[in-house]
N, C-alpha and C positions, 0 to 999 in steps of 0.2 A: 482494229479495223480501220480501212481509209479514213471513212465517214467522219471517225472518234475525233480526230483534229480538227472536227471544223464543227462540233458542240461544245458549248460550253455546259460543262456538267453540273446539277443542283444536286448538293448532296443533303436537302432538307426537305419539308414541307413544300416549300416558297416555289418548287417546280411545276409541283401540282396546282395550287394555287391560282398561279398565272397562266398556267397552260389552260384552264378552266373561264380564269379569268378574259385570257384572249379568246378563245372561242363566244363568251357571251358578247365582248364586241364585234365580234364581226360576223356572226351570225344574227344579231340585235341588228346591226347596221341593212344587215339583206333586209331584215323581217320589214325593216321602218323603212327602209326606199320601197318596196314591194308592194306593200299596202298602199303606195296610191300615192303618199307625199311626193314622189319623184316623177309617177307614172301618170299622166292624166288620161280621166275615165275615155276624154275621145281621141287618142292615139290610134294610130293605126297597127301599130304592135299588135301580135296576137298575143294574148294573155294567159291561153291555156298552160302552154309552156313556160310560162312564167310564173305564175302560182302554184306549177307542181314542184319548180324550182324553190321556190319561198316553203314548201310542207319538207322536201326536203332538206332545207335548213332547218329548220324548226326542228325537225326530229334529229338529226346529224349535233343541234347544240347540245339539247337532250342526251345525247349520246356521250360527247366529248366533257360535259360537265359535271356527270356523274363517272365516267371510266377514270379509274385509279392508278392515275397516269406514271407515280411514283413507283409503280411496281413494274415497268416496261423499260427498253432502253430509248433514250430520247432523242436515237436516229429515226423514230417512227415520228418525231417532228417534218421530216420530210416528204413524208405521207401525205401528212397534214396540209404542208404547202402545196404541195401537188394537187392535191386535190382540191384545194382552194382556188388556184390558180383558173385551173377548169371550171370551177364550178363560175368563177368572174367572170373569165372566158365567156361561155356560155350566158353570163344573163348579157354581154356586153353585146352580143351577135341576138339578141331575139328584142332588145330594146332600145339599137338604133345604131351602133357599131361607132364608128365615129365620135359620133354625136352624141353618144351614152352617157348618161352621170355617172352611170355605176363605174367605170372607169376610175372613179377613187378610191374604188374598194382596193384596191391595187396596193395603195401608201398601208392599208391595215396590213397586207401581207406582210410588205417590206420593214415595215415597225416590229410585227411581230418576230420577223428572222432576226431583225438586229436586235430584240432579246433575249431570244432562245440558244442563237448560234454566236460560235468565234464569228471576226471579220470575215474570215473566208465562208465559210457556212450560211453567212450572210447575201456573199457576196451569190454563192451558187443559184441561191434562193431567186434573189432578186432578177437573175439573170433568166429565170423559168417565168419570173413576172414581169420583165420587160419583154421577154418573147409573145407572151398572150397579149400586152400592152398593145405592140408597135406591130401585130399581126391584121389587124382591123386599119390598121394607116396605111400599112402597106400594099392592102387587097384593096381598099376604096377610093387612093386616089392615084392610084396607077403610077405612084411615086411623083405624086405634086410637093413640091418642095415645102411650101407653105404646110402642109398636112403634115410633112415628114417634120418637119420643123418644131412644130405644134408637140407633137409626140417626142421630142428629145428633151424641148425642155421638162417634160411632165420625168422623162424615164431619169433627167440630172435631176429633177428635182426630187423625184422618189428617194434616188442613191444620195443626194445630200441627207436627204430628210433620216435616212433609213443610217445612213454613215455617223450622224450625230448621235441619234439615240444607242448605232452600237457603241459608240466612243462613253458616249456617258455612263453606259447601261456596266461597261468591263470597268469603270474609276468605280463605280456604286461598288458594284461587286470583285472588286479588287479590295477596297477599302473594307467591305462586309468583311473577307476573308481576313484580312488584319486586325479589324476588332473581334473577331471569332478567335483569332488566335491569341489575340491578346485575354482576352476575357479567359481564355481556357488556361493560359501561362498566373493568371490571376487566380481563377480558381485551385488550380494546383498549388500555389504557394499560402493561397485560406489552405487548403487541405492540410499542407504540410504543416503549417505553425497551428491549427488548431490540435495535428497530431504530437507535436512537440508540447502541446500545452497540456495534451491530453496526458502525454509518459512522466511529465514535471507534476503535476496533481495524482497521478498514480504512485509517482514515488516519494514525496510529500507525507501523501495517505499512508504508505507504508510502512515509512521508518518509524524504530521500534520510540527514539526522540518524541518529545512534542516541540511542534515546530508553530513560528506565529510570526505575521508580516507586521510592520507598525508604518503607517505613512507619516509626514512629517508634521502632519498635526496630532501626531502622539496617539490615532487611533489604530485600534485592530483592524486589517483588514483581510487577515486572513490564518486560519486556526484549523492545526489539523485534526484528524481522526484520534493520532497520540495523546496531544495536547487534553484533548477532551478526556481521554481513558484518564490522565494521570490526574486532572482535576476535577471529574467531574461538571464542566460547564461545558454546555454545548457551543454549537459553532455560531447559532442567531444568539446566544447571551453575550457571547463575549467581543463579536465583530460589532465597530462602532464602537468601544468604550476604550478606553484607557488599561491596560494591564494592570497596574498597579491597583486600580481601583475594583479592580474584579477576585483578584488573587491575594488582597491580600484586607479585606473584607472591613477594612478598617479599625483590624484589632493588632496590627503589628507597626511598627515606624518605619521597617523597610518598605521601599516597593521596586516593581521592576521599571528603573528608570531607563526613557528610549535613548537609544545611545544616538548619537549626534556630533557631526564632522562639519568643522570650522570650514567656507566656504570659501575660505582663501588660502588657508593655511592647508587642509587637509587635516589635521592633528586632533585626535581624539577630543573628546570632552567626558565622554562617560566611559565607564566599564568596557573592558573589552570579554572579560567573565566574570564571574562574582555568584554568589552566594545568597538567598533569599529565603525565609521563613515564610512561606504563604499559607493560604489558606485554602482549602477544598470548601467544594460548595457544601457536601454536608457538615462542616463547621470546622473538620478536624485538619490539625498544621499536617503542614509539608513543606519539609524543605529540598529545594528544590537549584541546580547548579543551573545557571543560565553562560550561555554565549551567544555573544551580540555581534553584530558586523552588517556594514553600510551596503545601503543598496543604489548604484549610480544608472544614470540612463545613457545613452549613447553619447551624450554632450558630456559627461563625466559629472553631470550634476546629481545631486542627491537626492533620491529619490524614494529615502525611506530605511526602514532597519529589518533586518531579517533573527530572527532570537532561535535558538535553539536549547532545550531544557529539557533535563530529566531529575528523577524525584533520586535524591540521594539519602533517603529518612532511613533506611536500613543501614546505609554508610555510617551515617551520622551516630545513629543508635550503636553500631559494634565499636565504633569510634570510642563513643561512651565508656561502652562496657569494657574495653581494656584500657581507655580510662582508670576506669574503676580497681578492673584487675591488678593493674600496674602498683596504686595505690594500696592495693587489698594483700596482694604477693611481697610487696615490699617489708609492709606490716606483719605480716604473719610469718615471713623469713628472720624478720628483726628481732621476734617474741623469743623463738623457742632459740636463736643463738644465742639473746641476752641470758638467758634461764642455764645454758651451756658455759657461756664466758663468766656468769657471775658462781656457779656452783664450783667451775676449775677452778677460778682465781682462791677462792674462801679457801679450797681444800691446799691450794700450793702456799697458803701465808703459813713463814715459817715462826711465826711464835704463837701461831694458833695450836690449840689439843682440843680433838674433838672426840668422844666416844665412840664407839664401836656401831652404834646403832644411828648416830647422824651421821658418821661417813656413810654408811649404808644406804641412807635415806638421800644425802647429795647423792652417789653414784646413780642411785634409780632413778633421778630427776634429770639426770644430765643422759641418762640411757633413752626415759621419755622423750624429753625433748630432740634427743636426736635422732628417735624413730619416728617422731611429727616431722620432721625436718626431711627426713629421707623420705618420705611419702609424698610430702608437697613436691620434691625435686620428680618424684619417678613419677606423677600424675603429670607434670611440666612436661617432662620429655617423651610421655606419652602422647599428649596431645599431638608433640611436636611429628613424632615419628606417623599417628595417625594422619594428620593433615599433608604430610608429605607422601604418603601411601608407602614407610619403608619398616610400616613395624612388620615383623617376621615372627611366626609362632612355630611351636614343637609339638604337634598334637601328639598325643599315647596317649595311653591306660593311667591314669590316676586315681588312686583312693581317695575318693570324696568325704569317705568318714573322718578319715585323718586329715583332710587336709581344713575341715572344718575343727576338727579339734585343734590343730596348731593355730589356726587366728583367732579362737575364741581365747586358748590361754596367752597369745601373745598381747593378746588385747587387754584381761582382765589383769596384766600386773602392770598395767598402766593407769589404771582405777578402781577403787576399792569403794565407790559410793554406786556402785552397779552390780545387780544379779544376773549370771548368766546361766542358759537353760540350752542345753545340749542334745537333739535329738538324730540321732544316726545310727544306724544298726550297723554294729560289726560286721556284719555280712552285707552291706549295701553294694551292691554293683559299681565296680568302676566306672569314671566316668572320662570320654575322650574329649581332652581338655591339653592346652599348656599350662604346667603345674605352678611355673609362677608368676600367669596372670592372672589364673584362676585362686592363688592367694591375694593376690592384688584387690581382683573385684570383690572378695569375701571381707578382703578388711577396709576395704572403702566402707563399704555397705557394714559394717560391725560398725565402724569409729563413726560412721551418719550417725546410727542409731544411738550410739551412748553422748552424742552433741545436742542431740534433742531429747535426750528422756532424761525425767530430773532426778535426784538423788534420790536411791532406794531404788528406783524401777528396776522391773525384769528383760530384759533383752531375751531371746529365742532364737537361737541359729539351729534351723533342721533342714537335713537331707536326707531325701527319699523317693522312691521311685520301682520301676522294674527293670525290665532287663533292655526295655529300649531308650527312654528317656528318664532321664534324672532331674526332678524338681527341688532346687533350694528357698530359701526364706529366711529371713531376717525382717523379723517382729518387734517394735519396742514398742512403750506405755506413755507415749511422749506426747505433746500438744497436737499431733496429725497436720495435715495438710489438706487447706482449703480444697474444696473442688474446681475451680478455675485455674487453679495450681498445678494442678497433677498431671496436664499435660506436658507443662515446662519444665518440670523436675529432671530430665535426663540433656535439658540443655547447657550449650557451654554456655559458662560465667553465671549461670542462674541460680538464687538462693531464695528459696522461697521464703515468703516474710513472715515471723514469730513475732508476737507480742510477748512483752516480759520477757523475750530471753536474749541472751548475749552468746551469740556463735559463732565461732570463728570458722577461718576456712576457707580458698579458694574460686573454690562453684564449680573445679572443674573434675572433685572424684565421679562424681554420678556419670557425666559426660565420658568419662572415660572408660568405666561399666560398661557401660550401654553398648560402646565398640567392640569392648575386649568380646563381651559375650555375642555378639552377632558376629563379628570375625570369627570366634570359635565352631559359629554354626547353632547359636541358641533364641533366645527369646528374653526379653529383662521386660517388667511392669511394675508398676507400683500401684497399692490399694491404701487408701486414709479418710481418714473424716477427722472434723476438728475434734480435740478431745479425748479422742479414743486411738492414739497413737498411728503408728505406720506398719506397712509391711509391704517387704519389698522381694519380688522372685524375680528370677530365673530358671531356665531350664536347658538343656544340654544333652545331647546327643550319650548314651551310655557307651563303654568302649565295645561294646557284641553289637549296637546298632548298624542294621541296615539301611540301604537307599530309603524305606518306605518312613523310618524315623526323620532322616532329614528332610524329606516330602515336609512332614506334617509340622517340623517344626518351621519349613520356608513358609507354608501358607498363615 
């Protein structure tokens, strides 16, 4: 609209405010000249018209300082002057025209428009209020220079008066408008970096790592979610203190020292990863790999260390144990070659004569040894073939009876200080197997058996079943296995501990059981108590089984 350029628009509170505010002065101004301070009680003024003039201010303030001026557009400011104007008019003609004091009520107007309005909107105003002004000079002194005179400087000094306060009133609220906008440019970049701080603590929180900040007085001062899972200490225990003094409980010599960058050089001093034995808060070690790296502030100064760490005690431990294996496979390769190289050499010396019944006795030991010897390698490359997912089987129809009888005798002419016990019905149902893994795991599980059961014991290999599932067993009379044992037993490298006995061995036939038979589509457990020997099953899908057989051997 025209009008719109000559408002200056509030787009806050502060329009209401003061539009409220200007009305209590200049209706306040009527009410205090009316009442008497301007007007004396013996004037010849009539006063009826006067103080209906004063009730209608009074009510009109009433009006304008409660109406909700922020809900209107603030061209009804012009209303306002308008009707002001008249309403000065009007007391200026009934109490003395001229010679009126109200006559200043005039400057409130012209104040008022140089806050509401642009310049121009200003200028409109004031032009409605020099008209009512210079209206009474003009009608009373029939255009006496002096009177006209009188009235210009009043109407310049209005338009000074009224032209300063608009000039200051647009630098106020020019400048409001640039700290509005700055404060808002301000608030948005709090927004934005409290949001970035907020996604950096989110992802912190999340990493699977434990993460931990160090200032350069060597304390924590900040520990994640991880951190805590992987040791046990929360975020108020460990912020403020020392890492090393936290993690490593003071029962190890390592600790996590903060890493620290020469401040001239740049050039490390400490770790840049490494390796620590700490300790969890409920007592127990963990070792745990840390990586360390400097943290600068915008001056490129140092500003502290940032660690990132995870628990490698599983690493550490399978570390061990092919350790161990390494050590164990070496040994047990070495035994039954040296048993092999020293029985050939005896029998090839040519000025030795041996009878009939020690060559016999060498060839069976050099036959032993080199069927312990093919076992260790085919359980090695079983491993192998399982961990790489390329062992490949031939399932069919197998004779379970037979194929229990072939390990049992291949096994018993390898030892003569063991009883074996044979149970299989000639008639036993086939069973859907590959025939030479399922030798494989029967002579694992035989040669277990006669490793822990001592001279004279009975060993038991039975198979049996119906026409859907077929159950085996391998029973010996051996020292048994603890109960905290029993569920490691079909782990790799794992040998459960004997007293009093010396057993050789890998660790890894049982491990390799365990696959052959669930790759087959079966089930393997073991049952022991100290004392009272072992026994050890499987079960296996028979070859007429259907879907509802493997059902119940998956559950």
């Amino acid at each position: 609209m025209f009008l719109d350029r000559f408002i200056v628009r509030h787009e806050d509170p502060l329009q209401s405010r003061m539009a409220k505010s200007a009305a209590w002065l200049y209706w306040l101004g009527i009410a205090v000249v009316l009442t008497g301070i301007f007007l004396p009680a013996e004037t010849d003024i009539d006063h009826g018209p006067v103080y209906l003039l004063v009730v209608g201010g009074l009510l009109s303030t009433l009006f304008l300082v409660f109406f909700p001026w922020q809900k209107i557009s603030p061209r009804y400011f012009y209303v306002m002057a308008a009707l002001a104007s008249s309403h000065i008019a009007t007391l200026v003609y009934f109490t003395g025209g001229v010679e009126s004091p109200y006559q200043l009520l005039y400057y409130l107007i012209a104040i008022w428009a140089a806050y509401f309005f642009s310049f121009g909107g200003f200028l409109a105003v004031a032009t409605l209020a020099i008209a009512s002004l210079m209206a009474p000079y003009l009608y009373e002194s029939g255009y006496d220079a002096d009177l006209i005179t009188l009235g210009l400087m009043r109407v310049l000094f209005m338009l000074i008066t009224g032209g300063l306060v608009n000039l200051l009133v647009v630098q106020v609220k020019q400048r409001n408008r640039e700290l509005a906008l700055s404060n808002e440019r301000l608030a948005q970049k709090v927004h934005e970096v409290l949001q970035e701080e907020e996604k950096t603590n989110a992802v912190i929180a999340s990493v699977a790592d434990g993460v931990f900040v160090v200032d350069n007085g060597g304390r924590v001062t900040l520990w994640n979610k991880s951190a805590e899972a992987i040791t046990g200490y929360s975020e108020e225990e460990i912020v403020g203190r020392a890492p090393g003094d936290a993690l490593t409980g003071g029962r190890h010599g390592q600790a996590c020292v903060p890493f620290c960058i020469t401040s001239d050089s740049g050039s490390r001093q400490g770790p840049g990863g490494f390796e620590v034995l700490a300790c969890r808060r409920d007592g127990t070690d963990i070792w745990l790999s840390v990586s360390a790296a400097p943290i600068r502030d915008a001056a490129a100064r140092e500003a502290g260390s940032v660690y990132v760490f995870r628990d490698i005690s599983a690493y550490k431990e399978l570390e061990r144990i092919r350790s161990d294996f390494v050590a164990t496979v070496s040994h047990e390769l070495r035994t039954p070659l040296t048993s092999i190289l020293g029985f050939s050499k005896t029998l090839l010396r040519p000025d030795a004569v041996f009878p009939a019944d020690s060559r016999r006795s060498f060839l069976q030991e050099i036959v032993r040894e080199g069927e312990r010897l093919a076992r260790m390698i085919e359980d090695i490359l079983s491993v192998s073939r399982i961990e790489s997912g390329s062992l490949k089987l031939d399932l069919k129809p197998v004779n379970a009876a037979a194929s229990v009888r072939t390990v049992v005798a291949n096994v018993s002419r390898l030892t003569e200080e063991h009883r074996f016990v044979i149970n299989a019905a000639d008639d036993l149902a086939q069973v859907r197997a590959d025939a030479d893994r399922l030798h494989q795991v029967l002579l694992n599980l035989v040669v277990n058996a006669v490793k822990y059961s001592p001279d004279g014991g009975t060993i038991t290999v039975s198979a049996e079943g119906e026409d859907a599932i077929l159950l085996f067993t391998v029973a010996d009379e051996g020292v048994g296995i603890r109960e905290e044992c029993l569920p490691h037993v079909f782990e790799r490298f794992y040998r459960a501990p004997v007293e009093h006995v010396s057993v050789t061995g890998t660790g890894l036939g049982l491990f390799v059981s365990k696959h052959l038979v669930e790759e087959m589509g079966g089930q393997i457990w073991a049952e022991s108590a100290p004392g009272q020997g072992s026994s050890f099953f499987f079960r296996l899908p028979a070859a007429s089984a259907g879907p509802e057989a493997e059902q119940q051997l998956a559950s």
